[in-house]
C-alpha positions in Angstrom: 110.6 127.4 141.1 113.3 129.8 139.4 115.9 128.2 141.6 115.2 124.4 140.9 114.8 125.4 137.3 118.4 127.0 137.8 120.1 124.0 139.3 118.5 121.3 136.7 120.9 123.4 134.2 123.9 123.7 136.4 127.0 121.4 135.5 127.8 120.9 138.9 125.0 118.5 139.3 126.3 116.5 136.6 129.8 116.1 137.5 129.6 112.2 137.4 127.5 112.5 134.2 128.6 115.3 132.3 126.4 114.2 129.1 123.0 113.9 130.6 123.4 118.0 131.0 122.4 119.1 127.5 119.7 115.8 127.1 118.2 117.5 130.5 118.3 121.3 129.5 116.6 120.1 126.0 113.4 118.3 127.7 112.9 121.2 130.1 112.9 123.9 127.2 110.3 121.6 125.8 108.0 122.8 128.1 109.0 126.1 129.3 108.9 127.5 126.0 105.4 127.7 126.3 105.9 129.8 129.2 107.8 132.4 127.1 111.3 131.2 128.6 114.3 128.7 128.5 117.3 127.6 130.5 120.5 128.3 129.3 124.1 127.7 130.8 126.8 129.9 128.8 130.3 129.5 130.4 128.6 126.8 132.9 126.5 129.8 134.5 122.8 128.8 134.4 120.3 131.5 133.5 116.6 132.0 132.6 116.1 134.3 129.8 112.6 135.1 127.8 111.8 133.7 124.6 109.0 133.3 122.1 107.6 129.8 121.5 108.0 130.4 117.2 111.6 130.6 118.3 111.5 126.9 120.5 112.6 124.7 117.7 113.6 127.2 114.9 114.1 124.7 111.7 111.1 122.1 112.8 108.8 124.9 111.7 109.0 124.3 108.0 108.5 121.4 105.7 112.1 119.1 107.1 111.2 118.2 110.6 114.1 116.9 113.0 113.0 113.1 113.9 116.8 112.0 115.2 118.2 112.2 118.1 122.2 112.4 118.3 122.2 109.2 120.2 120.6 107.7 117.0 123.5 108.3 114.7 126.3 108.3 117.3 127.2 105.2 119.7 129.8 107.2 121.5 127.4 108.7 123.8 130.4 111.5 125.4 130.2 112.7 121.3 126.8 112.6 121.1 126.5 115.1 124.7 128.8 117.1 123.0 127.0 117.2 119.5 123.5 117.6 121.2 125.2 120.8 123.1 126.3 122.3 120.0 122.8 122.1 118.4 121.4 123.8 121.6 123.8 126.7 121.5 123.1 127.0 117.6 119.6 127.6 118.7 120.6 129.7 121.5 122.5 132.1 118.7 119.0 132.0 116.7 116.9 132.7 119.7 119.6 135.7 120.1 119.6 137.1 116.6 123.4 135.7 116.1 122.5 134.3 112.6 126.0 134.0 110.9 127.1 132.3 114.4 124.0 130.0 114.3 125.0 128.9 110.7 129.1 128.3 111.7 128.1 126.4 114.8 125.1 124.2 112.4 128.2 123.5 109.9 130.4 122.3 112.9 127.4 120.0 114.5 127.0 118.9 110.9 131.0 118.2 110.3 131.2 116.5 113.7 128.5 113.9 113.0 129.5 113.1 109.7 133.4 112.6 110.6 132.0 110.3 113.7 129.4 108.5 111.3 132.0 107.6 109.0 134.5 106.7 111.4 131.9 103.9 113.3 130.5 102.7 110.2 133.1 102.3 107.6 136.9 104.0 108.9 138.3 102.9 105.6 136.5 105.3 103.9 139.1 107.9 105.4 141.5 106.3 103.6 144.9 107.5 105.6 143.5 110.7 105.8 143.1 111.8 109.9 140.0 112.1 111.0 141.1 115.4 112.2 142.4 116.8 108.9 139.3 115.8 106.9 137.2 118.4 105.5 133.7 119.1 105.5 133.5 118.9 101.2 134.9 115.6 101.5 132.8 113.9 103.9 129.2 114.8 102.4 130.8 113.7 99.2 131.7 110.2 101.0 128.5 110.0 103.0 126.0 110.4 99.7 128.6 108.1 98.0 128.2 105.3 100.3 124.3 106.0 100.1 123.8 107.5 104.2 122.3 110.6 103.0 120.4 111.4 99.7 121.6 113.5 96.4 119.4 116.6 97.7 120.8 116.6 100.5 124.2 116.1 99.7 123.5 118.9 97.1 122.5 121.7 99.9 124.8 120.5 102.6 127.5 121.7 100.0 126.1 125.2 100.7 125.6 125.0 104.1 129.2 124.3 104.2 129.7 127.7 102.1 128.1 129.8 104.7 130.2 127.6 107.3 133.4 129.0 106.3 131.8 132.3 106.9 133.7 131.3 110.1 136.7 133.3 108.3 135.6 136.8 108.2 137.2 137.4 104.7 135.4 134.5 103.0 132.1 137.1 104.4 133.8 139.8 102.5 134.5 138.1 99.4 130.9 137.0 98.8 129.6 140.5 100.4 126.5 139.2 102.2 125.9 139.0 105.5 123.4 136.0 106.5 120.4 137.0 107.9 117.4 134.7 109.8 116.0 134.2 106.2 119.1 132.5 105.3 119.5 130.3 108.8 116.0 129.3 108.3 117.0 127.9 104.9 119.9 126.7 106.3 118.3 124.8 109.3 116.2 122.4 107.3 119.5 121.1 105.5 120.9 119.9 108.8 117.7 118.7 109.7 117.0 116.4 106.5 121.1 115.1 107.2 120.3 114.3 110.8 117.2 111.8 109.2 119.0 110.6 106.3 121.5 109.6 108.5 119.3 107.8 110.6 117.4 105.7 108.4 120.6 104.1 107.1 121.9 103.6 110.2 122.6 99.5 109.9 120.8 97.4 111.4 121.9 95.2 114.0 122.2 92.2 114.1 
């Protein structure tokens, strides 16, 4: 059983669909987690490893429950893999006690869907700016301003985007703290109420 499990998280099985990988890994943890483990692939090398079912969904626990799927907000599906793989590794760093990674890699999902979300619903928003060189401020600001995710959470993304650039580890010295899992659990909930926001203005088609 170990070995099957093994080779439903293996990248070489997906070699002609790269993106169903992280879709796949997702559904299984579902229902291992209640068996006290979950797949992982880190570096493309697929491994069991023992968890505790509190930490299966960390974030969907409290009061802002995840109801979108990356596929929701994002048509380019390749992106939406990619963004789907990030939140898994986020909760791979929670699972592991890696809180201030957790947080970085939950402000890069966060910037990544945002930037894409702007760029298939309304480019000219960027103005000439690259989608490459905007920053994170700047598209929560343009995203609340063009009404695709509320005032509260436009407020508290603004902080999630504080611990983000924890991701330079002087910007951790200058506010001398160090995030622990009381502060990704607070943080979690932000992306999560972004995420839904996000996909209940999603325009409808025609």
């Amino acid at each position: 059983m170990e070995k099957v499990l093994l080779r439903l998280a293996d990248p070489r099985e997906y070699l002609d669909e790269p993106e169903q990988l992280p879709a796949v890994v997702s559904a299984v943890n579902a229902f291992l987690i209640h068996e006290g483990v979950r797949l992982e692939n880190p570096g493309g090398r697929p491994r069991l490893v023992a968890c505790g079912p509190s930490l299966a969904h960390p974030g969907n626990q409290g009061p802002v429950e995840l109801r979108a799927a990356m596929t929701d907000l994002i048509n380019d599906q390749q992106m939406a893999g990619l963004l789907q793989h990030r939140l898994d590794e986020a909760r791979t760093c929670y699972a592991n006690g890696a809180h201030v990674a957790a947080i970085i890699m939950l402000g890069s999902l966060l910037e990544g869907v945002l930037v894409h979300v702007v760029q298939e619903r309304d480019a000219s928003l960027l103005g000439r700016t690259s989608p490459d060189r905007v920053y994170l401020d700047a598209l929560i600001k343009t995203c609340h301003e063009a009404g695709w995710i509320g005032a509260d959470v436009e407020r508290f993304c603004h902080e999630l985007r504080k611990y983000r650039n924890f991701v330079h580890p002087r910007a951790e010295i200058r506010e001398a703290h160090v995030p622990d899992r009381d502060t990704l659990n607070m943080c979690w909930p932000v992306v999560n109420a972004a995420l839904n926001d996000l996909a209940d203005s999603q325009p409808k088609a025609a």
